[in-house]
N, C-alpha and C positions, 0 to 999 in steps of 0.2 A: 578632470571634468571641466567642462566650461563654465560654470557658475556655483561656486560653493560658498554657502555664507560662514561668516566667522566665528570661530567656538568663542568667542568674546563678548557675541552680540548679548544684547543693544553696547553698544560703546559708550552711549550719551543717557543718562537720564534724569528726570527733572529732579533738583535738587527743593525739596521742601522748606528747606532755609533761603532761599533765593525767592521772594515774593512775584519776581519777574518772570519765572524759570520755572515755578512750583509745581505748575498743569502739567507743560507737557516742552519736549525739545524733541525739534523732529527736522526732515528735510535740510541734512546736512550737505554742504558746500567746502571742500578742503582745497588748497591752494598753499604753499612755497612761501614762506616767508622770506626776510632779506636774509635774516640769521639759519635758513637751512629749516628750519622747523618748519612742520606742518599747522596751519592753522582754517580751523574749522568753525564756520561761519554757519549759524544754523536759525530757525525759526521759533522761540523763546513764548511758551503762553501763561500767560499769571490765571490765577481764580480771578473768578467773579470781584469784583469790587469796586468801591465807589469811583466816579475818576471827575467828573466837573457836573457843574448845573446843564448843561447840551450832551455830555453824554449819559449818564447813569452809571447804573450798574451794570459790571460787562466784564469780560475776558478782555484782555488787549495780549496782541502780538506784537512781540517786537523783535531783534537780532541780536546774539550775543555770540562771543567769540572764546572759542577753547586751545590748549597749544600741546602741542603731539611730538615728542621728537621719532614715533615709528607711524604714525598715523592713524592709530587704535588707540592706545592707552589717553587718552585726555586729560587736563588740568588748568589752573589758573584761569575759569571760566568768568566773563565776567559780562554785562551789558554790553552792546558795542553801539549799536542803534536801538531808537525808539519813536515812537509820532511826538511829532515836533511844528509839521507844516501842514498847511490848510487843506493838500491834497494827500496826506498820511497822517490824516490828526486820527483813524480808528485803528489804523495797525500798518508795521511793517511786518510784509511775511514772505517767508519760501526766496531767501537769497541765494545769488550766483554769483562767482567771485572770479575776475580773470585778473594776470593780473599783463599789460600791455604796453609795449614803451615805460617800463619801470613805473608805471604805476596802476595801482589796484582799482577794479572799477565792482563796485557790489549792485548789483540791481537788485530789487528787490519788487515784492509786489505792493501797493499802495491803497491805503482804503480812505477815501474820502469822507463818506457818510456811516451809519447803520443804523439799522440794516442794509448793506448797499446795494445798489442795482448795479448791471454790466456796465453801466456809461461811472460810475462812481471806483471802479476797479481798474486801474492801470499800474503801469510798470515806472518806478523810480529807481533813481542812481546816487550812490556814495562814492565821492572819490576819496581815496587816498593816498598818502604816498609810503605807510608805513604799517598799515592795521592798527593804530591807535587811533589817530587825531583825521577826525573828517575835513578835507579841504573843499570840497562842493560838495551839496545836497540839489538836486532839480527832477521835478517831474520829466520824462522821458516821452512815453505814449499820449497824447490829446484822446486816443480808442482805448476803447476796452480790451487788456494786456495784459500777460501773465507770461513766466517765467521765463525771461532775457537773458542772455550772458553774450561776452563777446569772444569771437575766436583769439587765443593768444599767441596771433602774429599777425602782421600784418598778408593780406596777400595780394599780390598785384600794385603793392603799396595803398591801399585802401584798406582802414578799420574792416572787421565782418561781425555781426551779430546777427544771430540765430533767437527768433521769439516766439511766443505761440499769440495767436488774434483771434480776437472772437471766443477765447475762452470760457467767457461767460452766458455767452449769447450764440451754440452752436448752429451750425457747422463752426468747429475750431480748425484754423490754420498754421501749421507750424510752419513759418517763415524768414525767408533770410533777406539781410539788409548791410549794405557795402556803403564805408564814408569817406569820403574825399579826406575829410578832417573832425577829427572825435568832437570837437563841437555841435558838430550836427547832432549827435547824437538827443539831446536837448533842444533843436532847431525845431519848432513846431511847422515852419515851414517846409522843409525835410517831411518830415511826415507827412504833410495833407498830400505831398504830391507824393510819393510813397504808397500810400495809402490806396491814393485811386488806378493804380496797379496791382491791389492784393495779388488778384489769381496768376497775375507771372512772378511773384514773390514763393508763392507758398510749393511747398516739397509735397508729393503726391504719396501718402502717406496712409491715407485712411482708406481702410478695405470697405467699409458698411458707411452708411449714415446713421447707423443705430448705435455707432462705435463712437468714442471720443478720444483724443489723443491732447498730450502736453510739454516742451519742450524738456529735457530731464535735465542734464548735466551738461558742464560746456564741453564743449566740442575738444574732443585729442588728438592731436596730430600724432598719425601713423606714416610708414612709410607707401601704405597703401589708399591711404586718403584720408579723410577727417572722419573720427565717427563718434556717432551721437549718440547717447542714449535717452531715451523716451519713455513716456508714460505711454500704453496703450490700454485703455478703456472699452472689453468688452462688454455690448450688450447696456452701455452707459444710464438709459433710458429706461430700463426695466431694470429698477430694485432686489427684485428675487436672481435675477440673474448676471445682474452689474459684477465684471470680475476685472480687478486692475492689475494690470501687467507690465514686465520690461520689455523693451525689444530696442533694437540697434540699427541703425541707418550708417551707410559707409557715403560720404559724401568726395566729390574731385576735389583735389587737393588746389587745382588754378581757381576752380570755379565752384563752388560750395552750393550752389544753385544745380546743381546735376545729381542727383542720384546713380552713386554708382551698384549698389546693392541693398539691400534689407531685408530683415529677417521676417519669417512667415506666422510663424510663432512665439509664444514668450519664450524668453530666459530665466527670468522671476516671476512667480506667481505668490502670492500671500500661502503659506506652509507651517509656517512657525507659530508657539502660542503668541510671540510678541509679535505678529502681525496679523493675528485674528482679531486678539483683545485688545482695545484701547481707546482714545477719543472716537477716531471711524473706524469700525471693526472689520475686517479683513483687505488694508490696503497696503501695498509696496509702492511707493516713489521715488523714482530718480530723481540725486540733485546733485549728485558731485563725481565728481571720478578722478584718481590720484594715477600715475604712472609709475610701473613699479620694475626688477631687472625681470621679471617671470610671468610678466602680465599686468592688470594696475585689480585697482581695487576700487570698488563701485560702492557710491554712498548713497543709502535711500533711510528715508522714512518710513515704520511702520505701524503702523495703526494708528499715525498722525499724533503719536506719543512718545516715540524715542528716534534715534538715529543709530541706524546700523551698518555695517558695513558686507561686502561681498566679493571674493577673489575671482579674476574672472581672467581666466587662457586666455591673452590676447591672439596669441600666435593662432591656434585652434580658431576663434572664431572668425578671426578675418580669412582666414580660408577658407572655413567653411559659407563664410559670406561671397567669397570670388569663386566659388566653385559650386556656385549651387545647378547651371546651366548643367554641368555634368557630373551631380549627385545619382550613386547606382538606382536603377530604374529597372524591372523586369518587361523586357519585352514577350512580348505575344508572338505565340505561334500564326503565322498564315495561316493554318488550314484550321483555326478557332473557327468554332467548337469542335472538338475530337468525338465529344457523344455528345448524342442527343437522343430525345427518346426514340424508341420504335417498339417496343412489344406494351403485352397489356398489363403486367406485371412493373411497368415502368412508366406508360400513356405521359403520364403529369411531368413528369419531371425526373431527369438524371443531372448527379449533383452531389455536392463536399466528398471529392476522392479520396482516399488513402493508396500511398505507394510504395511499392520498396521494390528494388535490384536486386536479383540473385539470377546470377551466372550472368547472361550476354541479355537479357529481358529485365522491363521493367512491369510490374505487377500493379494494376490499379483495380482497386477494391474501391466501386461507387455506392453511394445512397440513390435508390431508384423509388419513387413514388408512383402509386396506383391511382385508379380514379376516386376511389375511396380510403385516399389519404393513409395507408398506408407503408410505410417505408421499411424495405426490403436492403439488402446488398448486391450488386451485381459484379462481374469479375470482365475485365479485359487484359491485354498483356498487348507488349511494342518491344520492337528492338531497338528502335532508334529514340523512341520517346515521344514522339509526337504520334506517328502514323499506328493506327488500332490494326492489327496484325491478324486480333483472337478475339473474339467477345460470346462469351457464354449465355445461348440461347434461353437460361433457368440461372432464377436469382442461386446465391451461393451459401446465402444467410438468411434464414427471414424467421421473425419471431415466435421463439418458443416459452418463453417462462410468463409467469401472470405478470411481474412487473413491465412488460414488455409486449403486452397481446390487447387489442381494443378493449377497453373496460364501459367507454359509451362513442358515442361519434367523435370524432377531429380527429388532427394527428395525431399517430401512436407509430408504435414499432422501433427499429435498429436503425439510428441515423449516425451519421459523423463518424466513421471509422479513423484510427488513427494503427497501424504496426509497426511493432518495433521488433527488432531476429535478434533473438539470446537465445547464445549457442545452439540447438538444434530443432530451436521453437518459436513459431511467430505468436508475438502477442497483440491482441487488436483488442482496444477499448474502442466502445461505443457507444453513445449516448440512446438509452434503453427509455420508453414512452409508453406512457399506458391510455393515456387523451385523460385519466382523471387526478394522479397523483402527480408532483413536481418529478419533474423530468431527472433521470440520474445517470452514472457512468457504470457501467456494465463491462464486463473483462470476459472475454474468451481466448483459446489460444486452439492452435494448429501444431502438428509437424511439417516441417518443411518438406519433407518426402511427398508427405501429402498435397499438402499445397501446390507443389510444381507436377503432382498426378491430376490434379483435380480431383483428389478425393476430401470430398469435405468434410471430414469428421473433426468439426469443431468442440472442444468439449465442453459441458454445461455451463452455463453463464449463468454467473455470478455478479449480484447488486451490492458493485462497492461503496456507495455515496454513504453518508449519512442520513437517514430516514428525514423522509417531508423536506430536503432540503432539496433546490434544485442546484443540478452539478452537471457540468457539460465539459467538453473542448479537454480530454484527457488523454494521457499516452504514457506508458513506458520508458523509463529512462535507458536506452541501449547498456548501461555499464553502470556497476556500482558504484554509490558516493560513500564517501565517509560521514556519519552520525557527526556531527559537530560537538552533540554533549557527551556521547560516551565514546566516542572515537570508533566504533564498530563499521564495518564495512553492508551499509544497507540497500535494498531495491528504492529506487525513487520514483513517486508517480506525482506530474503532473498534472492538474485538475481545475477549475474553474469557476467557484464561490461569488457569484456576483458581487459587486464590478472587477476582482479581483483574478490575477494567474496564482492558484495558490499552490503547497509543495506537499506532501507526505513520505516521510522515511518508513519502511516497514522492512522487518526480516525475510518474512516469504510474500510470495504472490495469491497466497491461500484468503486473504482477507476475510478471515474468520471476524473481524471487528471491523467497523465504518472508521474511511479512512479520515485523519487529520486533517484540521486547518488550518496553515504557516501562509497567514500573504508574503506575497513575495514578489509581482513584479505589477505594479499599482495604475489604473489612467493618470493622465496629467492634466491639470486645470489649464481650459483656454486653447489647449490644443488637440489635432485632428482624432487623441486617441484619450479622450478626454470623458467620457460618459462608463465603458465598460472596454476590458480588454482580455482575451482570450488565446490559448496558444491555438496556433495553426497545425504545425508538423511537429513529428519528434527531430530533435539534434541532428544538426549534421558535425563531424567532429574535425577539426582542423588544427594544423600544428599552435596558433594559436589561440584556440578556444572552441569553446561549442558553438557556433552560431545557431540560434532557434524563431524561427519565423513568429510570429503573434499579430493575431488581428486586432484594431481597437476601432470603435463608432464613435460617431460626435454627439452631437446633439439632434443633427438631422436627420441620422440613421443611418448617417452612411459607411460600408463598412471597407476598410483600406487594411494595410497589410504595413508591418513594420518589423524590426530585429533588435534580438540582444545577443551578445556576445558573453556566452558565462566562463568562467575561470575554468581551465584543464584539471588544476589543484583540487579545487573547490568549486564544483559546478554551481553550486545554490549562490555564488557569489556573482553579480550582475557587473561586470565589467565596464559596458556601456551598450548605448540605446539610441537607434536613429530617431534624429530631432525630426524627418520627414516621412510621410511614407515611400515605401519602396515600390508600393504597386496600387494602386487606384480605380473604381470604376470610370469605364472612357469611352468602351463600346455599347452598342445598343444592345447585343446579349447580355453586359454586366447591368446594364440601367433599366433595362425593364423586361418583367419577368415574373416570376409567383413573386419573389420580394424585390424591391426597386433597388437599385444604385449597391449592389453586395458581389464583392471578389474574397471567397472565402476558400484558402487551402485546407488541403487536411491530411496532403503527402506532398514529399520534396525526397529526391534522390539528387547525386551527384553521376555526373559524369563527363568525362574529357572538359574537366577547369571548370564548368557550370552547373549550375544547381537550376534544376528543373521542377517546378511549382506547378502542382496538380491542386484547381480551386474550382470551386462553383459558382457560375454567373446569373447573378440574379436568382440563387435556389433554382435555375431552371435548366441548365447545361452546364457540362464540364469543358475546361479550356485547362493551355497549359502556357507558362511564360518562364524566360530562359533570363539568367544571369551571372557573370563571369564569377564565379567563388571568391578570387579574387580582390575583387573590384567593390562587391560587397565588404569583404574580411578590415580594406585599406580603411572604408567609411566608417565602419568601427571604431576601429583604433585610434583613428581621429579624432572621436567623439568618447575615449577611455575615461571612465569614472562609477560612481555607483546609478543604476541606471535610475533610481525615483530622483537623486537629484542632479541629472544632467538634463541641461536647458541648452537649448541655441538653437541653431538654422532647423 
């Protein structure tokens, strides 16, 4: 996986016998001692308490220093810095530690007054030459500044430091800055002129202005450039929706000023109880990062009360960083839309196919809506896949049982087919509507004989869901799994429990009892599939693994198309999960429509090395889009881990 945090976490926490340390130890900083040890340089909060006639009663932050011979385990913690000068007399906090020409440079953030204002908030520096004994202390930023550190080498022969401006006083700027001679660094006149260049300093970084971003950890030299990690701060501005995040910037290795990639998405998102609960309740921040032989290991703070730590696939993510331009993508058919409406039976809208192959055809089973809402099944068939060959004049399915027949106006009827062929029988779930009870998953099957005669003798359907509950986007597992508790060999149905893809094992397909609720493959905070997420198709099966399509929406409503890869072994085990989506609204038939901005499949077959994706645009036509098996399968594998907590590109 690319981001897994460690069975150890928090690593650091405040020691109640430590009056300095007592609150809280968070936004840790790790760095190379001379002796080979790790030493971890972190932000130290005491209680409340007295401190001078000018300040009162108050929290003070200061820095203290811990010593690691694996980079986890901590000990020997003890003060290292504290306010001392007129521009850090209320705290030092959130240290960066590099260490450059042999010697260690701590920046740190400096509070002058409090309660501070942005012009009272800038970035200070420790130097030393050993982690003990401070040999300079000086203000650094004359602006308002927050979290500095410097690249640790020189490049082009010129110091580099990377900082975030404006931090207090958004739009923030995370920016980089090159020194003739580390002096400058403290050079106030350095900065003024500096300064009145921001916007050719700063790295283009922020997607919204409603976002906030903050420099994280310093910078590690790869062989594929410098990268960074970052705080990314959605939705920063609205409270109910403020959600703080990792993400990664690959910067040029000559020139630190170029962005060579970065990530679209988080990597870490707040998850854990110790990043829910504590001073600020649900934050993750970057502040260190350790290089390791298998990848390095990322230091953040959570809940602005402990220091954690995070193992993170270097390998895995720098490529998936340089290979985003050709991340698999399903392209479209030219002759999109393959249906559209034409009878009266269907006026409104044709729309979410189900598919499946038998013999040299492929079979699509659509949702066709009337003028009075409606929704029926209708039937085409292709031999190539694209081009409609056959399309049956009379819908093929249309509602017969009371869960399923207009109970008063709106939508009702047989939507969202999904088939799955075991052994001599096709099975089709479909989400069954009454326009008054919650919407549920409904099962009927076929024989294939039939099926390929046109004769429809579907047999009575059946209301699998559990009562008042609504349950959609269901299908058939082609092939038995194994029970995990009692090892038996069971039918598996996939099903859709809002926001969740959930699972149920059952013996037969008789569903004499409503079926179970196992979540199992979750949205993900912050990103494109991050509101609710549903399966698309049933399985396609491949030598290594199941791949299974699944849609998920944002917050905008937009509905995009993404994959997991389940274990051959153990299918219910989520392998991994594209960080992006695979398919997107882009055309005007997916963007507007009875529903806006929706590509939603609900059949996928294989054929000559491609998986062919039969969806609905915009609920208002059917399209189909083509992608190499392949090429999908490789993007997987690349991204191998458990799929709720794989994060990256």
């Amino acid at each position: 996986m690319l981001v897994n945090r460690i069975d150890e976490n928090p690593i650091l926490k405040p020691v109640r016998s430590h009056p300095w340390e007592a609150e809280a130890v968070f936004n840790g900083c790790p760095v190379r001692g001379n002796d080979g040890r790790v030493y971890l340089l972190y932000r130290a909060l005491s209680p409340p308490h007295y401190q001078a006639p000018n300040k009162g009663f108050q929290r003070v932050s200061s820095i203290g220093v811990a010593v690691s011979e694996d980079g986890l385990r901590f000990h020997d913690r003890r003060l290292f810095l504290s306010p001392q000068e007129d521009w850090d007399a209320f705290g030092c906090e959130d240290p960066r530690v590099t260490c450059l020409d042999g010697t260690y440079f701590v920046f740190y953030t400096a509070l002058s007054k409090y309660p501070p204002t942005a012009d009272d908030i800038r970035v200070g520096v420790a130097v030393t030459k050993d982690l003990e004994k401070v040999e300079k202390r000086s203000l650094v930023t004359p602006f308002n500044a927050k979290g500095m550190a410097l690249f640790p080498e020189r490049i082009g022969g010129k110091a580099w430091a990377v900082l975030t401006v404006h931090t207090d006083k958004p739009p923030a700027h995370i920016c980089v800055a090159s020194f003739e001679k580390v002096e400058d660094l403290w050079n106030p006149t350095y900065w003024d002129g500096w300064y009145r260049d921001l916007e050719k300093a700063s790295l283009p970084l922020l997607r919204s202005p409603e976002d906030h971003i903050e420099v994280g950890a310093p910078p590690v030299k790869t062989e594929l450039g410098w990268l960074l990690f970052y705080s990314y701060i959605q939705n920063y501005f609205n409270e109910n929706r403020r959600l703080f995040t990792v993400e990664a910037v690959l910067l040029d290795l000559e020139n630190p000023s170029k962005v060579v990639a970065r990530t679209k998405y988080p990597l870490l998102v707040p998850e854990e109880y110790y990043e829910k609960f504590g001073q600020v309740a649900n934050v993750v921040f970057p502040s260190g990062a350790l290089t390791l032989k298998d990848g390095l290991h990322l230091y953040y703070g959570a809940a602005d009360t402990t220091c954690c730590a995070a193992h993170v696939d270097l390998k895995s993510l720098l490529v998936g960083l340089l290979q985003q331009t050709s991340k698999p993508k399903f392209e479209r058919a030219r002759e999109n839309p393959i249906l559209v409406p034409e009878r009266a039976w269907e006026k409104k809208a044709v729309f979410n196919p189900a598919a499946i192959r038998l013999g040299d055809r492929v079979h699509i089973v659509y949702r066709a809506m009337s003028e009075d809402d409606t929704s029926v099944l209708g039937y085409a068939w292709s031999k190539d896949g694209i081009h409609i060959d056959y399309r049956d004049p009379e819908p093929i399915y249309v509602p017969r049982e009371p869960f399923e027949q207009k109970q008063q106006p709106g939508f009702s009827g047989c939507e969202d087919p999904r088939l799955t062929l075991i052994e001599d029988r096709i099975f089709m779930c479909y989400t069954a509507f009454d326009a008054k009870t919650p919407p549920g998953v409904a099962l009927s099957s076929i024989k294939v004989d039939d099926f390929l005669a046109k004769r429809w003798n579907w047999s009575t359907p059946i209301r699998i869901s559990p009562p008042g509950v609504d349950d959609k986007d269901a299908c058939v597992f082609p092939e038995k799994v194994k029970d995990p508790v009692t090892g038996e060999e069971r039918f598996l149905l996939i099903h859709r429990i809002n926001p969740n893809i959930d699972y149920a094992l059952v013996r037969t397909l008789d569903f004499k009892t409503p079926v179970e609720e196992n979540q199992w493959i979750r949205p993900r905070k912050g990103s494109w599939d991050c509101v609710k997420v549903g399966l698309s198709s049933p399985p396609i099966k491949t030598e290594n693994g199941w791949i299974l399509l699944y849609h998920g929406v944002d917050e905008a409503s937009v509905y995009r198309v993404g994959a997991v890869l389940l274990s051959l072994e153990n299918p219910l085990e989520v392998v991994s999960r594209t960080d992006e989506p695979i398919f997107e609204p882009e055309e005007a038939y997916e963007r507007e429509g009875m529903v806006k901005n929706v590509v939603f499949p609900c059949g996928t077959v294989e054929m000559d090395g491609r998986i062919f994706c039969y969806y609905g645009g915009a609920d208002s036509v059917v399209g189909v889009a083509t992608l190499e098996t392949d090429k999908l399968l490789g993007a997987l594998l690349l991204t191998r881990g458990t799929g709720n907590e794989t994060r990256g590109i």
